[in-house]
BASE-233424 format. One line per 10 residues: number of its first residue (from 1); their letters; for each residue y, z, x of C-alpha. Coordinates in steps of 0.02 Angstrom, whole numbers. Example, Ala and Ser with C-alpha at 12.3 -4.5 7.8 and 13.67 -1.06 7.14 Angstrom:
2
1) AS) -225/390/615 | -53/357/684 .
This chain:
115
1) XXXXXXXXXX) 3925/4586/5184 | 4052/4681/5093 | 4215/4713/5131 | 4337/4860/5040 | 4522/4886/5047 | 4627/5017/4995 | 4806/4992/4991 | 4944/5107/4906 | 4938/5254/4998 | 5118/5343/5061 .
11) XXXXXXXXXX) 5226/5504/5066 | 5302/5566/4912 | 5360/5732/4848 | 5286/5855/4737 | 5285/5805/4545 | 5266/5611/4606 | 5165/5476/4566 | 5076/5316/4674 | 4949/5179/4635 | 4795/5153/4737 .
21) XXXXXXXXXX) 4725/4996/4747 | 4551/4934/4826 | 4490/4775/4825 | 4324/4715/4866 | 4273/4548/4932 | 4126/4470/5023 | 3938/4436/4955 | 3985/4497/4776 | 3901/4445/4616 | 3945/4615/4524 .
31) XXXXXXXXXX) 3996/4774/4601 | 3927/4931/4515 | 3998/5091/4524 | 4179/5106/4608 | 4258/5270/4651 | 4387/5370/4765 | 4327/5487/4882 | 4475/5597/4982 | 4451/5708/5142 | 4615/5826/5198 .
41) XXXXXXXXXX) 4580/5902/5373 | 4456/6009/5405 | 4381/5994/5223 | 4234/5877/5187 | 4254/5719/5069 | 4246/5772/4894 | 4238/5634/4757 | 4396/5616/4651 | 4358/5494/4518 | 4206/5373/4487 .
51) XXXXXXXXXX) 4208/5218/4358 | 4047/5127/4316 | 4046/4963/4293 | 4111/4939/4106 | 4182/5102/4116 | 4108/5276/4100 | 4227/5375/4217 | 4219/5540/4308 | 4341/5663/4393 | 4338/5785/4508 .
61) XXXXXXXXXX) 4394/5958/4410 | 4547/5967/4528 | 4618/5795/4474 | 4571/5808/4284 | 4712/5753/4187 | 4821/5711/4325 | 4730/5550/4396 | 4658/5396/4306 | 4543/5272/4365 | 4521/5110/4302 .
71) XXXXXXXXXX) 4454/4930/4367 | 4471/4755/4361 | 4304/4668/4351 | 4370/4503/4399 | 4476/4543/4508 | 4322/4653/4601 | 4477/4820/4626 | 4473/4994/4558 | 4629/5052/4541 | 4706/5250/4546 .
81) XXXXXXXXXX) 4852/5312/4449 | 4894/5480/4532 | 5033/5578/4440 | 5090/5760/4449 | 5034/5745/4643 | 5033/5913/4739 | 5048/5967/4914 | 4849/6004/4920 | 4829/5836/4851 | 4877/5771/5012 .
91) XXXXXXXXXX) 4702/5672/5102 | 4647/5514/5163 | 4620/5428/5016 | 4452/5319/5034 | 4370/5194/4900 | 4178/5164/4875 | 4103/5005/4808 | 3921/4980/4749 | 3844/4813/4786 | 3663/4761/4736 .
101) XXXXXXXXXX) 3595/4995/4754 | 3721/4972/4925 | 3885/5076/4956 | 4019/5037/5067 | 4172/5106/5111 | 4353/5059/5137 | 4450/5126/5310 | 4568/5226/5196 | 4733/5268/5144 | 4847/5413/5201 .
111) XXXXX) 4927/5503/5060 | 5050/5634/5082 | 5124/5748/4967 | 5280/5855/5035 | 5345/6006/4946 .
């Protein structure tokens, strides 16, 4: 069994920055892909950034050039560096691990981004 949790998430104001962190623990022997997922209310969960596991990454268009994923493979966490945050940034914040072709997900992290 696998275990993921984010931490990192908080208010901040428009043109701001925070760190998300998510660490995975459990029945690892490598972890596969990682990514962030967010969902604001009423939307569905869209995928903000994916990192494989030495490194190809992928963004959502919205977050291009703003965020930037990145992991630590011993340390089993994914990290995201979320600058030039806007209001409609503003989502639980959830993180995705991919253990042995299975994905599981963190509880999430509130982030809030007032104008």
């Amino acid at each position: 069994q696998v275990q993921v949790v984010e931490s990192g998430g908080g208010l901040v104001q428009f043109g701001g920055s925070l760190r998300l962190s998510c660490a995975a623990s459990g029945s690892i022997f490598s972890i596969g892909a990682m990514a962030w997922y967010r969902q604001a209310p009423g939307k569905e969960r869209e995928l903000v950034a994916i990192i494989g596991p030495y490194g190809p990454t992928k963004y959502g268009d919205s977050v291009k050039g703003r965020f930037t994923i990145s992991r630590d493979n011993p340390k089993n966490t994914v990290y995201l560096q979320m600058n030039s945050l806007k209001p409609e940034d503003t989502a639980v914040y959830y993180c995705y691990a991919e253990v042995r072709s299975v994905g599981s997900w963190g509880q999430g992290t509130q982030v809030t981004v007032s104008s």
